[in-house]
PATOR-220505 format. One record per residue (C-alpha): x, y, z. Coordinates in steps of 0.05 Angstrom, whole numbers, always signed. Each point is the difference from the previous one (the first is absolute). Last residue first. Example, Ala and Ser with C-alpha at 12.3 -4.5 7.8 and 13.67 -1.06 7.14 Angstrom:
REC     east    north       up
REC     +273      -21     +143
REC      -27      -69      +13
***
This chain:
REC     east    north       up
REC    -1573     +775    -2371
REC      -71      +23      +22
REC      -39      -66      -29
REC      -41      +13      -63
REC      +11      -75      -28
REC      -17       -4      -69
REC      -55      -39      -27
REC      +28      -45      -50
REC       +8       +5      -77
REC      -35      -40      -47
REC      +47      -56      -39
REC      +38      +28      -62
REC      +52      -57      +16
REC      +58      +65       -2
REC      -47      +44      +23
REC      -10      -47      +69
REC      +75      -13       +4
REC      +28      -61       -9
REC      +50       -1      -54
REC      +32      +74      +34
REC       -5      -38      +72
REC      +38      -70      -17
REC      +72      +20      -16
REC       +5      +75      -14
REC      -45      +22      +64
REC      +32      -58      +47
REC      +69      +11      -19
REC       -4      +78       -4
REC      -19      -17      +75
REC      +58      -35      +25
REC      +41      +44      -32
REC      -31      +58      +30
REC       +0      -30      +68
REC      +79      -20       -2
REC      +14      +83      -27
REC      -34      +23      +58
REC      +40      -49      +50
REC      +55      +28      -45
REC      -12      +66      +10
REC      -15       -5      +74
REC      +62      -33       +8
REC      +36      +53      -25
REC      -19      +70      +36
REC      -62      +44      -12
REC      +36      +72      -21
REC      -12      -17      -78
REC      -85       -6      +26
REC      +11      +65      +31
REC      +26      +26      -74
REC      -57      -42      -40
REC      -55      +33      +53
REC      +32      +72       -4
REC       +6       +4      -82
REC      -66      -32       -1
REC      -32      +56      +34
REC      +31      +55      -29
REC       -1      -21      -75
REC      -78      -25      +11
REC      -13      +77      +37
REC      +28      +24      -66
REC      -42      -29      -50
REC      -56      +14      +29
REC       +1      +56      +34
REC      -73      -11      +34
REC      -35      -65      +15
REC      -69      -17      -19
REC      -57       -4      +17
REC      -72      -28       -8
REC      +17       -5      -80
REC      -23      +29      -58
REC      +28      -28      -60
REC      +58      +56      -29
REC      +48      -52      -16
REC      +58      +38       -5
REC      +44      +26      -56
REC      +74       -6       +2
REC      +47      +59       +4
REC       +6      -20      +86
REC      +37      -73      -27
REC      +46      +44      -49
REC       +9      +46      +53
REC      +30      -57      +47
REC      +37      -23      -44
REC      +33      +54      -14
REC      +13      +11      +78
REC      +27      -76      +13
REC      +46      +11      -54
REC      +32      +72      -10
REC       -8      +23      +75
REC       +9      -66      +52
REC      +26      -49      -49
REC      +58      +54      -21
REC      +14      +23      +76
REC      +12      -64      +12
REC      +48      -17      -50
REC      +35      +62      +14
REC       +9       -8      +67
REC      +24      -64       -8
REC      +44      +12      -45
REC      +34      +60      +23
REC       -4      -14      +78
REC      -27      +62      +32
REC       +0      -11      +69
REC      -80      -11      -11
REC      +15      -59      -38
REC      +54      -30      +29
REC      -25       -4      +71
REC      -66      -14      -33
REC      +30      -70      -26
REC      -44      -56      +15
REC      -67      +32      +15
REC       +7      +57      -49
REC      +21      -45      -53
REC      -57      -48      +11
REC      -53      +44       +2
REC      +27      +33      -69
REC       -5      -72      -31
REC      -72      -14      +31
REC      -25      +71      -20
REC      +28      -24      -71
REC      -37      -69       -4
REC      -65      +31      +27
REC       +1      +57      -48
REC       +9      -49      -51
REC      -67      -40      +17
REC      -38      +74       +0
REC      +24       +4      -71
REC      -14      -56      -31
REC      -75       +0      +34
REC       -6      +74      -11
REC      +25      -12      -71
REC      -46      -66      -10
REC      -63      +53      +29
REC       +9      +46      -61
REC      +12      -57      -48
REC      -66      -30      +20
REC      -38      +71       +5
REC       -5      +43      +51
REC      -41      +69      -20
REC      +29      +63      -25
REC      +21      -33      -57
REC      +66      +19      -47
REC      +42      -10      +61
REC      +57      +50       -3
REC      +62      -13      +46
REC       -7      -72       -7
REC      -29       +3      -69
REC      +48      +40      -38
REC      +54      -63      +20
REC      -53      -56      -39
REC      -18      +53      -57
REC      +77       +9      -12
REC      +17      -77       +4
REC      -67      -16      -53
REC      +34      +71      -40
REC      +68      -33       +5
REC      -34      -71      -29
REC      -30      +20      -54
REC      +57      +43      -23
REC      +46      -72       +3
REC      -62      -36      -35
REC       +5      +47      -60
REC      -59      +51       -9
REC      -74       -4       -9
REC      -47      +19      +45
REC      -47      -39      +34
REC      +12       +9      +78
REC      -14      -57      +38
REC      -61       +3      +39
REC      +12       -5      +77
REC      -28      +73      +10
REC      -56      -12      -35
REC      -13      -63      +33
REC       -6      +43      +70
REC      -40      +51      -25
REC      -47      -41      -19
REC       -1      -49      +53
REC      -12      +72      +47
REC      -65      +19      -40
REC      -21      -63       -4
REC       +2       -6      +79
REC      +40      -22      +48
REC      -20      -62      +47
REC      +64      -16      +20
REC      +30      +80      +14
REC      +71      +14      -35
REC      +51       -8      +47
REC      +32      +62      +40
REC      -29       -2      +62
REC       +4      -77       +4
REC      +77       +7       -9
REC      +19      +46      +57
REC      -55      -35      +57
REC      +32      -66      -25
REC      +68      +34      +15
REC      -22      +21      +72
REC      -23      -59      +23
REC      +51      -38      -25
REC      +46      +44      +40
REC      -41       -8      +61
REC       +4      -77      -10
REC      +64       +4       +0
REC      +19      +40      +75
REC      -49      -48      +26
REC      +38      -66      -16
REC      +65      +26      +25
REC      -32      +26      +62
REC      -38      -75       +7
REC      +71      -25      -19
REC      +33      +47      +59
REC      -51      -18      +48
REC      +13      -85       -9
REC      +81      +25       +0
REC      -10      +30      +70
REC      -40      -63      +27
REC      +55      -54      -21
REC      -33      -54      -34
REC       -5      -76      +24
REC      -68       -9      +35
REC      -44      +59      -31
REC      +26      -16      -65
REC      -29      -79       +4
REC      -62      +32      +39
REC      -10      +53      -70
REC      +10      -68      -43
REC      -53      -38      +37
REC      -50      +53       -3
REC      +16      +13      -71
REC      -22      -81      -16
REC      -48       -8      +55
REC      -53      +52      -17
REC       -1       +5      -75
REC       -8      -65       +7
REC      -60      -10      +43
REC      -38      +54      -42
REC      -56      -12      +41
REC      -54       -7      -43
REC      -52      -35      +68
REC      -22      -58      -29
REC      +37      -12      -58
REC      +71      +13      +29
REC      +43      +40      -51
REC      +51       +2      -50
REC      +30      +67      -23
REC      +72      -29      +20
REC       -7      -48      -47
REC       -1      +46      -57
REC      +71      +18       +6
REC      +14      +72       +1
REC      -24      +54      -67
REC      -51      -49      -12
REC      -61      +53      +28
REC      -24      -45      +49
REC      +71      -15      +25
REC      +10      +80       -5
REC      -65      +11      +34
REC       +5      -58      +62
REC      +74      +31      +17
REC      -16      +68       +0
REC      -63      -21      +41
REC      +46      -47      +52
REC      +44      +60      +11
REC      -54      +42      +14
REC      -25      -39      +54
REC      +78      -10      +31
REC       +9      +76       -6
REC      -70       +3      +51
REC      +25      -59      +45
REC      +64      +26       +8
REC      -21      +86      +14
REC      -50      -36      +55
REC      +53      -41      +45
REC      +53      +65      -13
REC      -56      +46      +38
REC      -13      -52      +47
REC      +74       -7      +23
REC      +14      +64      -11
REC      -55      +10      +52
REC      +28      -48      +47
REC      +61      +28       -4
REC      -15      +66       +8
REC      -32      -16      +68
REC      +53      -45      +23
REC      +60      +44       -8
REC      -50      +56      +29
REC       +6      -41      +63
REC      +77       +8       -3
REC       +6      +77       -2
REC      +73      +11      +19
REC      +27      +34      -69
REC      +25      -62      -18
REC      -52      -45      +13
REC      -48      +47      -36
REC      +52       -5      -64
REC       -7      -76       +2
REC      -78       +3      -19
REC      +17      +44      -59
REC      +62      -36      -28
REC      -23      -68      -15
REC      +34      -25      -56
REC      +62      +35       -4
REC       +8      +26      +65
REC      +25      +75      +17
REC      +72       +4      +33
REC      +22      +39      -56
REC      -47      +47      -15
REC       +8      +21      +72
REC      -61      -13      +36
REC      -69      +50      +26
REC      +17      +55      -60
REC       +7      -47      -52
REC      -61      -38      +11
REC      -41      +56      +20
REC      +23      +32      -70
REC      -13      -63      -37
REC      -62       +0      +26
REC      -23      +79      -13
REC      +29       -6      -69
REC      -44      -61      -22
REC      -58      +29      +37
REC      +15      +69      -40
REC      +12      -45      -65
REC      -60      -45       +1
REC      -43      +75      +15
REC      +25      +26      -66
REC       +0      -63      -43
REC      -69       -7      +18
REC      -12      +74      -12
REC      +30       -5      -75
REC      -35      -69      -14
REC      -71      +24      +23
REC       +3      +65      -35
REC      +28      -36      -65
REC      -67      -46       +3
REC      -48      +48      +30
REC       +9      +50      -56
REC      -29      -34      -62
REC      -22      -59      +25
REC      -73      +23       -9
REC      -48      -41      +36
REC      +49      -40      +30
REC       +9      -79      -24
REC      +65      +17      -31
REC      +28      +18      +61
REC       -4      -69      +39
REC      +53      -24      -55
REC      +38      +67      +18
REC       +1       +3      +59
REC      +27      -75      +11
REC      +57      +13      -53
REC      +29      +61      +51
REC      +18      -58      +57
REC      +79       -1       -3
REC      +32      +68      +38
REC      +42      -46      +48
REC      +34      -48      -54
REC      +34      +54      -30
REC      +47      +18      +62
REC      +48      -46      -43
REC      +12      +52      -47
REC       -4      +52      +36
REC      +55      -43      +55
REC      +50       -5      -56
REC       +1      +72      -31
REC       +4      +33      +84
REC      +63      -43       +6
REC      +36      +23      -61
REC       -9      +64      +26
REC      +35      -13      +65
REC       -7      -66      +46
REC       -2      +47      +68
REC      -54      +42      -20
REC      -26      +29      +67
REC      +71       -3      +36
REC      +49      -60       -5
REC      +53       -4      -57
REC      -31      -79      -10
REC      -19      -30      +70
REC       -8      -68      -31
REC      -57      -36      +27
REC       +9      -42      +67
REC      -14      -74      +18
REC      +69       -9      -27
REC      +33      +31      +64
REC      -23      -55      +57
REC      +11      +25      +64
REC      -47      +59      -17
REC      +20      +51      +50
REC      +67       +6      -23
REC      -26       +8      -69
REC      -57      +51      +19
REC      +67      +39      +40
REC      +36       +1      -72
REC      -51      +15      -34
REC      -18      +65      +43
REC      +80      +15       -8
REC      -13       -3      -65
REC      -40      +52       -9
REC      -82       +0       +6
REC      -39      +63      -33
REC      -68      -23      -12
REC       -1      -42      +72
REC      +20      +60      +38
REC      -74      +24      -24
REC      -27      -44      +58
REC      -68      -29       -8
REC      -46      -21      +61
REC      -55      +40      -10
REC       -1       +3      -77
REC      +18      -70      -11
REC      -70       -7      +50
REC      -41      +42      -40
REC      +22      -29      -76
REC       -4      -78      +29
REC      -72      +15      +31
REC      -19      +26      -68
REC      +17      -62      -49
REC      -20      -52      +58
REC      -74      +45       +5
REC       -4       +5      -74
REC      +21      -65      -14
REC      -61      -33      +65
REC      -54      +45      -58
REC      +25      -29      -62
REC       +4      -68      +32
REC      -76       +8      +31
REC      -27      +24      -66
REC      +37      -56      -43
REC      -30      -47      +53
REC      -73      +22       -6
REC       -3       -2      -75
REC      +25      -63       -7
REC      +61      -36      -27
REC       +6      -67      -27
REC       +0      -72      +29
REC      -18      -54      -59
REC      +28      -45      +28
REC      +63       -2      -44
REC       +6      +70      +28
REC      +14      -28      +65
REC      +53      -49      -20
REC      +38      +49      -30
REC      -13      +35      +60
REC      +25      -57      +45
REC      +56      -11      -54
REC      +22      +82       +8
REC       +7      -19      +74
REC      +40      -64      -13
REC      +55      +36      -39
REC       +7      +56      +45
REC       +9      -38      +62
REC      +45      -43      -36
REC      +55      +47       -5
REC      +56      -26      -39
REC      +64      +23      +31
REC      +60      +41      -26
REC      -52      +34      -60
REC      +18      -34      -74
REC      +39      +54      -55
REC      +67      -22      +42
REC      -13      -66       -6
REC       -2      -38      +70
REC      +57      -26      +44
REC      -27      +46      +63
REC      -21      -86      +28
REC      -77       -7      +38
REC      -15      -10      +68
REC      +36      +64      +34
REC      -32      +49      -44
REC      -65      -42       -1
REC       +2       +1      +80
REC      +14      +74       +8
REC      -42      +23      -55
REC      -72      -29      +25
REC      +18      +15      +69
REC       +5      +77      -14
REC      -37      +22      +64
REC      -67      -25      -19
REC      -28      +77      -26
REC      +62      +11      -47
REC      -10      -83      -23
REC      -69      +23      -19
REC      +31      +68      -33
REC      +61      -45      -42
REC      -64      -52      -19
REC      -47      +53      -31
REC      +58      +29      -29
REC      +24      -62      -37
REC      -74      -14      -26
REC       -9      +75      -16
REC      +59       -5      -46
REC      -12      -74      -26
REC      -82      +30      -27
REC      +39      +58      -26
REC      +48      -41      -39
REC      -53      -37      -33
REC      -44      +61       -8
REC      +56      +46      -29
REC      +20      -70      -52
REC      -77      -10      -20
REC       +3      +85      -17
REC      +66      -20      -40
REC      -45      -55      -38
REC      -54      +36       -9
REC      +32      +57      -32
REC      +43      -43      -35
REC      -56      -37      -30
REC      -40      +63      -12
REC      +58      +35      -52
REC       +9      -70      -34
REC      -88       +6      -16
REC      -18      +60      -18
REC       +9      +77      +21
REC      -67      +25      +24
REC      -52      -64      +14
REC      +70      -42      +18
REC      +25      +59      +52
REC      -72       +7      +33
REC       -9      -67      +17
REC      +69       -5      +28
REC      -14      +62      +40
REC      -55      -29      +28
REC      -67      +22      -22
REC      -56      +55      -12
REC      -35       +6      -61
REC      -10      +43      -54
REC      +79       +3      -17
REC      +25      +62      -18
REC       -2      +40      +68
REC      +41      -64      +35
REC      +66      +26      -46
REC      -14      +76      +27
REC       -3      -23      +75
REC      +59      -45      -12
REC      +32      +62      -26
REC      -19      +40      +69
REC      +29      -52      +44
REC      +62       -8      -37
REC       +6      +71      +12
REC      -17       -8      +75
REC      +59      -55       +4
REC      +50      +62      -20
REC      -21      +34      +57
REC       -8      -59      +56
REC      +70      -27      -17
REC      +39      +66       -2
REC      -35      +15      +72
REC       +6      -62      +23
REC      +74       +0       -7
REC       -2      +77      +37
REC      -22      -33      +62
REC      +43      -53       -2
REC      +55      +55      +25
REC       +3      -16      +69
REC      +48      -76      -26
REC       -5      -11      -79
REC      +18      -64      -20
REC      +15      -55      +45
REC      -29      +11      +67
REC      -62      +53      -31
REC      -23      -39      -61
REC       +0      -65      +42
REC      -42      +37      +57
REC      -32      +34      -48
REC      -28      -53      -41
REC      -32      -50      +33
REC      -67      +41      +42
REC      -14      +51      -49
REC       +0      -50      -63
REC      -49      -44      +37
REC      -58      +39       -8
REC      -16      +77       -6
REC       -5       +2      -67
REC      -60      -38      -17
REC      -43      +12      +60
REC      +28      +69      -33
REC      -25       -9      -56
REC      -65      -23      +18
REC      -15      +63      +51
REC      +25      +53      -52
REC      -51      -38      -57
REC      -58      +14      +52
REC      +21      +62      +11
REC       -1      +25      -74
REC      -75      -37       -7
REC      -10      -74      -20
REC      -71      -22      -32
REC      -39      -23      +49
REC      -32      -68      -25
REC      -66      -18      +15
REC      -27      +12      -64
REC      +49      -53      -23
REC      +49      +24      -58
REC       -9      -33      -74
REC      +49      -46      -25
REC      +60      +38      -48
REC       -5      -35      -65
REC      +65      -43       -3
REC      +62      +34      -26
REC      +37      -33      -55
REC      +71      -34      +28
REC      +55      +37      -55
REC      +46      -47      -34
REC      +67      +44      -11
REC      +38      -61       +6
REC      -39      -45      -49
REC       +0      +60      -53
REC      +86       -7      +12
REC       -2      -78      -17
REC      -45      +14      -55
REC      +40      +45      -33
REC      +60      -37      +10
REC      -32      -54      -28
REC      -20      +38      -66
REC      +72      +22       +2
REC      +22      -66       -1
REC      -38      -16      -59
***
């Protein structure tokens, strides 16, 4: 009996959403071309991310040598890029990457994809909010900062920021507001914004170029000593570190990848516009890989401006691209780049707050969240909701959270969902297909057939043991079947668990490690070779689904032991408080799915399923 409920408890988890019939395309419609797909993602790319984090990043974490941060991020973000290309290729439609993860992998799997994308867009929609109002303060004279600093009492939390900023909080509100009205994008304004980024993005590059001094990538501390000085008041500056172009060591350069993250995020929109190309086949990877390309020679060219026009640390947190033309004597272009951050910013909120309120409508409409945030008005089907209830919780965050830890959790958030990327990618390619055929059910049940010899039970159940261990290294079908694709799924999982362990030695005891400490060094070098390795050929010894598909991604599995080895050891790097800020949400939401959402899902009532959203997420 309770392994009948078991049963049913684990076939509820695995709950896959069917695919609707894919509607028909409009005559009108163009379908989307390589360039076409290079323009969306980076309208995509080239957002907020740019303009918050490398002034933070570059203070803090890294100092000149930012450059090479964004490097590590934007490489090992472009083979997340090209697995979500491969997991979109096997479902006939195109969709969110929620949608997407609950057609594929099943139910549990899409609720915390959904709900750790809800968590990036909360904490993105805060981010921008606090920006928006450290660059409008910037362009007032710093008003805003000077009379809440003195107003309000520095005996706050240490997790909470020193003073709220109500700025922030009443300009995400007004767009809350906004949406509620029904006020969406356009054509024309996403044109005019991607154009005005372009100009901000390249002005920036040219005039950091101009006016750059390459003293400032090898500062002493004499140099600190004279900014101090200058400064009058010595906590505005970052730490100088050892000085030079990578003053916070290698340690340093770990910390800021992972939190330099947030700047390459955009590749899902190419993808969901992909799928309606003529053939998908090439223009999908193309389009990620020269995206990523061009995000990360803008990203580099801006963060080498930055560093080049002010010492990394007398850059501003919040606002520290207007505030390096004041430095360097060009005060009108203080003004100029303000104003178009300002716009820029204005246009990245209102577009994350849109697709927040879609995530938000389709996993209320789906059960997963609380129904009653899929309500809506009659006349109009504004998902009223949807609206206020995220809205008001991203302008609660935006008041009282400290802008560096809001980037780090969107980092955080990031570096996961590329590893789940990557392990559904892993498992999918190794399951048997859904709609198989007779031949393949055949061969399947005669592989799970008892054998009916006769014997003792004890000889029975060596040669059941034997079959099981001659099957990892030998599969006796050359296609996946069900036991096939639970070893990939067993396996795959333990990978993760020992690339975690080994992550976690290196990052909190590589002096002893590498000196050659005898346990330590042996225990790693155990996981590294004799575990994580024969696993890893007992996952590549596995048949895979040979269904056609419009791509998919080479050296499998070893580009999934690469890739999730980096994200889960820059995720180790992230400090504390992010963890348990993490950990908070999690709970939170493991409370939600277990307590009301697995009883009211849509499968579970056997009610028709929704349209999905297709928003670029």
């Amino acid at each position: 009996m309770l392994g009948q409920y078991l049963c049913q408890f684990g076939q509820k988890l695995v709950r896959r959403k069917p695919q609707l019939r894919e509607e028909p395309e409009s005559p009108e419609t163009h379908p989307p071309n390589t360039l076409d797909l290079v323009v969306m993602g980076l309208d995509n790319m080239l957002g907020a991310g740019i303009y918050i984090l490398i002034g933070g990043v570059a203070k803090y974490v890294a100092g000149p040598v930012i450059i090479l941060f964004l490097l590590v991020a934007g490489l090992t973000t472009v083979l997340s890029g090209l697995c979500y290309v491969e997991l979109a290729a096997g479902v006939e439609r195109p969709g969110t990457v929620y949608f997407i993860s609950y057609v594929t992998m099943g139910q549990l799997y899409a609720f915390i994809t959904g709900w750790n994308l809800l968590l990036y867009l909360i904490n993105a929609t805060a981010c921008i909010a606090r920006a928006w109002s450290s660059t409008f303060d910037t362009l007032i004279g710093n008003h805003i900062t000077e009379a809440l600093g003195g107003t309000f009492s520095l005996q706050t939390p240490y997790f909470l920021v020193s003073f709220p900023d109500f700025l922030a909080l009443g300009l995400v509100l007004l767009l809350t507001g906004l949406l509620a009205l029904r006020v969406h994008e356009s054509t024309l304004i996403y044109k005019v914004f991607t154009g005005l980024n372009i100009l901000v993005l390249s002005f920036i590059i040219i005039s950091g170029f101009i006016k750059g001094d390459l003293h400032n990538w090898k500062l002493t501390e004499q140099d600190y000593a004279l900014a101090a000085a200058g400064a009058g008041d010595a906590s505005s500056l970052g730490l100088l570190g050892s000085g030079g172009f990578v003053p916070f060591g290698f340690d340093g350069i770990l910390q800021g990848a992972a939190t330099c993250f947030y700047a390459f995020i955009g590749f899902a929109g190419i993808v969901s516009a992909g799928k309606k190309a003529s053939n998908p086949q090439w223009p999908m990877p193309m389009a990620v890989v020269i995206s990523f390309f061009i995000c990360f020679l803008v990203c580099f060219g801006v963060s080498a401006a930055l560093t080049l026009m002010v010492p990394y640390y007398l850059i501003q947190l919040e606002s520290p691209l207007p505030q390096a033309f004041v430095y360097v004597g060009w005060e009108p272009a203080k003004y100029v780049v303000a104003v178009g951050t300002l716009c820029i910013l204005s246009y990245s909120l209102l577009s994350i707050m849109f697709i927040m309120v879609q995530l938000t409508y389709a996993m209320a409409e789906d059960g997963l969240l609380f129904r009653g945030l899929a309500w809506t008005v009659a006349p109009t089907g504004t998902p009223i909701m949807a609206i206020l209830v995220p809205g008001a919780l991203a302008a609660v965050m935006a008041l009282l959270f400290d802008f560096t830890d809001l980037v780090d959790l969107m980092s955080f958030r990031s570096l996961l969902a590329y590893s789940l990327v990557t392990f559904s990618v892993l498992v999918l390619r190794y399951q048997p297909a859904q709609n198989g055929s007779k031949k393949e059910k055949t061969e399947e049940e005669t592989e799970m057939e008892p054998k009916v010899e006769g014997g003792p039970l004890e000889s029975e159940s060596e040669a059941g043991t034997s079959n099981i261990l001659k099957s990892l290294w030998f599969p006796p079908s050359t296609i996946p079947t069900q036991k096939s694709g639970q070893i990939v799924y067993g396996c795959a999982s333990l990978l993760v668990l020992l690339l975690t362990i080994l992550s976690l030695i290196l990052a909190q005891w590589p002096s002893q490690v590498f000196s050659g400490d005898p346990v330590l060094t042996t225990v790693a070098v155990l996981l590294l070779l004799l575990l994580i390795t024969g696993v890893t050929v007992i996952i590549w010894r596995q048949p895979q689904d040979p269904s056609p598909l419009p791509f998919r991604v080479p050296a499998l599995p070893a580009l999934f032991l690469v890739s999730t080895f980096v994200n889960v050891y820059l995720m180790i790097q992230m400090t504390t408080q992010t963890w348990a800020q993490f950990g908070i949400w999690m709970a939170i939401g493991f409370a939600i799915y277990f307590g009301y959402g697995i009883r009211h899902s849509l499968g579970e009532n056997n009610d028709q399923q929704p349209a999905a959203s297709t928003s670029q997420t």
